[in-house]
Each structure stands twice: as structure tokens, then as C-alpha cells.
C-alpha positions in Angstrom: 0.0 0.0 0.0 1.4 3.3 -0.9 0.3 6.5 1.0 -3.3 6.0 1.4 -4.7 4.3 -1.4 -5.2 0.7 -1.9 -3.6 -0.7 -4.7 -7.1 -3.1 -6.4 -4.9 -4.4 -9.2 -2.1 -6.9 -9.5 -0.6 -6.6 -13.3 1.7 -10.1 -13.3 4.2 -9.3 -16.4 6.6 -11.5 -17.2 9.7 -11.1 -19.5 13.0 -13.0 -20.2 14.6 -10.0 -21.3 15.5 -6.3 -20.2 14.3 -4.8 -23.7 11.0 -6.6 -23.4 10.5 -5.4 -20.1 11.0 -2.0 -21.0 8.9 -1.9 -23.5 6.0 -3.8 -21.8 6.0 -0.6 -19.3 5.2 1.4 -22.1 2.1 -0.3 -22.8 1.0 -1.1 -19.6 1.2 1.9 -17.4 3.4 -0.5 -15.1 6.8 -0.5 -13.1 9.7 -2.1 -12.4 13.1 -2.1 -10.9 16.2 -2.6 -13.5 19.8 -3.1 -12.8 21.8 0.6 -12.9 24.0 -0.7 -15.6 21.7 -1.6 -18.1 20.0 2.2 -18.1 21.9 3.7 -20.9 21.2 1.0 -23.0 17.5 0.0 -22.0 16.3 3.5 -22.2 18.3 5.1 -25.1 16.2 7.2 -26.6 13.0 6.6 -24.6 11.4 9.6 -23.7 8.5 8.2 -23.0 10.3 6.0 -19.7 10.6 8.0 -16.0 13.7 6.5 -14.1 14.1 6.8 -10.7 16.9 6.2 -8.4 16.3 5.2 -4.9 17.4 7.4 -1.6 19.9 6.4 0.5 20.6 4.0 1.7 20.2 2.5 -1.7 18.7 -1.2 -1.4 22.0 -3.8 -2.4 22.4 -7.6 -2.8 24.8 -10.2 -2.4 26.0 -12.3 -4.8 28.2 -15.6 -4.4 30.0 -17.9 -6.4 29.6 -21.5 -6.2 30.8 -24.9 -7.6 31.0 -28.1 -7.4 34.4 -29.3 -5.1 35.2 -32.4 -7.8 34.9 -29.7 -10.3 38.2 -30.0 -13.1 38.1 -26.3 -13.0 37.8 -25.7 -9.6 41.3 -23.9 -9.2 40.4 -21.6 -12.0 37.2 -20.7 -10.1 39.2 -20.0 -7.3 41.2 -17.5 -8.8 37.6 -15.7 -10.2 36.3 -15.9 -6.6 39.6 -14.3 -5.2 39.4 -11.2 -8.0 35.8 -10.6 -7.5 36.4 -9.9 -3.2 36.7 -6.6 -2.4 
């Protein structure tokens, strides 16, 4: 619920790509929440898009790396994992 209204709709769009998801919005009056680097790409030219950024503190994730100990490549992975810590 934002503010006071109640929201009476639930729009469930689905899409298995950013540029599909940005253009459903268009159509549908909806939102959503895209990744910060894909901005300048997703909404090149689209004046017809708002963007948003949140307020701080800005909402993050976590991400990890996982595989599988047997794996042939695991010392490789190892080296990824230990570039990707900051």
C-alpha cells in the first residue's frame, strides 16, 4: 500500500529480457526495478520512460559464487572468486 490508497490491481508481467520489459512498461502503465547498468542502454532514446533512483541507503544484494568441489576447473574458479572480493 502506498500512502493511502489501496492498490485493487495486480498486473503479473513477465519477460526474459530487459528490452522486453521495458517496453511492456510502455504499454501497460506499469513498473519495475532494472539493474543501474543496463540504463543507458535499456532506455536510449525513450522519452517516454521516468527512471528513478532510490534514496539512500540504496537497497543492495549479495551475490556468491559456487561450484562443485570435484569440479576440473575448480582452481580456476578459485582465482575468479579471489578477483571478484573486495
Amino acid at each position: 500500500m502506498c500512502g493511502t490508497e489501496t492498490v485493487n490491481e495486480i498486473v503479473d508481467l513477465r519477460a526474459t529480457s530487459l528490452s522486453t520489459l521495458t517496453q511492456m512498461l510502455t504499454s501497460t502503465g506499469a513498473l519495475t526495478l532494472l539493474p543501474e547498468l543496463s540504463l543507458p542502454v535499456e532506455t536510449r532514446g525513450r522519452r517516454d520512460l521516468v527512471v528513478r533512483s532510490f534514496r539512500a541507503p540504496a537497497p543492495y544484494r549479495t551475490i556468491g559464487l559456487a561450484w562443485r568441489r570435484t569440479n576440473p576447473r575448480a582452481a580456476e574458479y578459485r582465482v575468479l572468486a579471489e578477483s571478484l572480493t573486495i
